[in-house]
N, C-alpha and C positions, 0 to 999 in steps of 0.2 A: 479587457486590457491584455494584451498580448508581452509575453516576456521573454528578451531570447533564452539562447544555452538551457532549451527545456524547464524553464522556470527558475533557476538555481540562483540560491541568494547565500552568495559570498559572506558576505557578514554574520550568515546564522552557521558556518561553517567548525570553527569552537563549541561551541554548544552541540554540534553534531557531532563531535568527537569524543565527547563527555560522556556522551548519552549511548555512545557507539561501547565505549568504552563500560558502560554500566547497565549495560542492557536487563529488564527484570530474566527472571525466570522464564515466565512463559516465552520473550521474543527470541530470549537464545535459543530455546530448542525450536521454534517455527523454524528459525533460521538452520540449524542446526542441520534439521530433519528433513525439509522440505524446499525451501528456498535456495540455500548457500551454494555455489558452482552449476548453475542450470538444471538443477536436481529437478525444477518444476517443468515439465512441461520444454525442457532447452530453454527456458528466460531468463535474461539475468537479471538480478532483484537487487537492490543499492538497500541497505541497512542506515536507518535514521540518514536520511536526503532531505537535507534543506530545497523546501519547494515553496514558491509564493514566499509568504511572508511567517512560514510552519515548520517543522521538522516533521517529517513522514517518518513512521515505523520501520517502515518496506514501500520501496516501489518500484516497477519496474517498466522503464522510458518507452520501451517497444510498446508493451499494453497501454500507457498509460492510464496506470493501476496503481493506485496506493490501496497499502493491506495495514491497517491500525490495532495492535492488540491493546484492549483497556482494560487497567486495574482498577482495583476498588473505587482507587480519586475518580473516578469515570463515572461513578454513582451519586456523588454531590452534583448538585443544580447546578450550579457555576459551573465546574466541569462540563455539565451535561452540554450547556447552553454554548460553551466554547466552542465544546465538540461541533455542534449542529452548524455553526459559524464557519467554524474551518473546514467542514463537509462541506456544504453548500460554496465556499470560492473558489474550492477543491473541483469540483462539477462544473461552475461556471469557465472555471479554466478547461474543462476538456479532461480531466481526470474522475476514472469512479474508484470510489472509495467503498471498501469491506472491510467489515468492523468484525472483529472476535473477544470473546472478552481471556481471560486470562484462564479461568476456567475453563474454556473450551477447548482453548490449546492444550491445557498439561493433560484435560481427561477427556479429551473425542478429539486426540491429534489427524487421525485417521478423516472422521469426517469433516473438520477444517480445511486436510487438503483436499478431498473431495467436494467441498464447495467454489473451493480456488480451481482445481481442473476443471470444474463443470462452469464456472466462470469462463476459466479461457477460453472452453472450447467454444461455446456460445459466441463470443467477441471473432473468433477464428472463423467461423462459419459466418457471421455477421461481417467481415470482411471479404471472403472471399465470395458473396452473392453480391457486394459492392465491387466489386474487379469483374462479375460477370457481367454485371450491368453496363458498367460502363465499356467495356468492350462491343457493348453491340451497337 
């Protein structure tokens, strides 16, 4: 099912202000440090983005890339089970999704964003052998 305006659902818009507004620990400083002003890579990264029928952590429309940090609630079943639901329509829509847990951000902040550059860069080269392609 295709959506326009990048997927963005208006009505989960409050909720995303809330959440913007009360960001844990770990998201602020992802954002903080890494993310916030094209600090990554030049990409701009949209903080808690209503996307589909979800609020994304981080994402950013040029990759489409949503980056999810998970707290502990992330460790109960139900959680878990969300999670995997809202990854997988996440995908179907043409978005990949990377999981960090909260953990990993406040104590390996370092290798977090070296798994997000090594992401893009991947995605980046993965593009432009699709623009060689097609040009021949």
């Amino acid at each position: 099912m295709l959506y326009s305006n990048n997927d963005y659902r208006k009505y989960l818009q409050p909720y995303a202000n809330k959440l913007r507004k009360n960001m844990t620990r770990a998201e602020a400083c992802l954002w903080k440090y890494a993310l916030k002003s094209k600090k990554l890579k030049g990409y701009t990264f949209r903080r808690q983005r209503p996307v589909l029928k979800y609020i994304a952590d981080f994402m950013c429309l040029d990759l489409k890339l949503v980056i999810e940090v998970d707290g502990g609630t992330h460790l109960e079943a139900a959680t878990i089970a969300k999670d995997k639901v809202k990854q997988k329509d996440l995908e179907e829509a043409g978005y990949t999704v990377l999981r960090f847990t909260d953990h990993e951000v406040l104590k390996h902040m370092n290798a977090v964003i070296g798994s997000i550059e090594e992401w893009v860069e991947q995605y980046e080269k993965s593009k432009s052998a699709e623009r060689g392609q097609s040009g021949k």
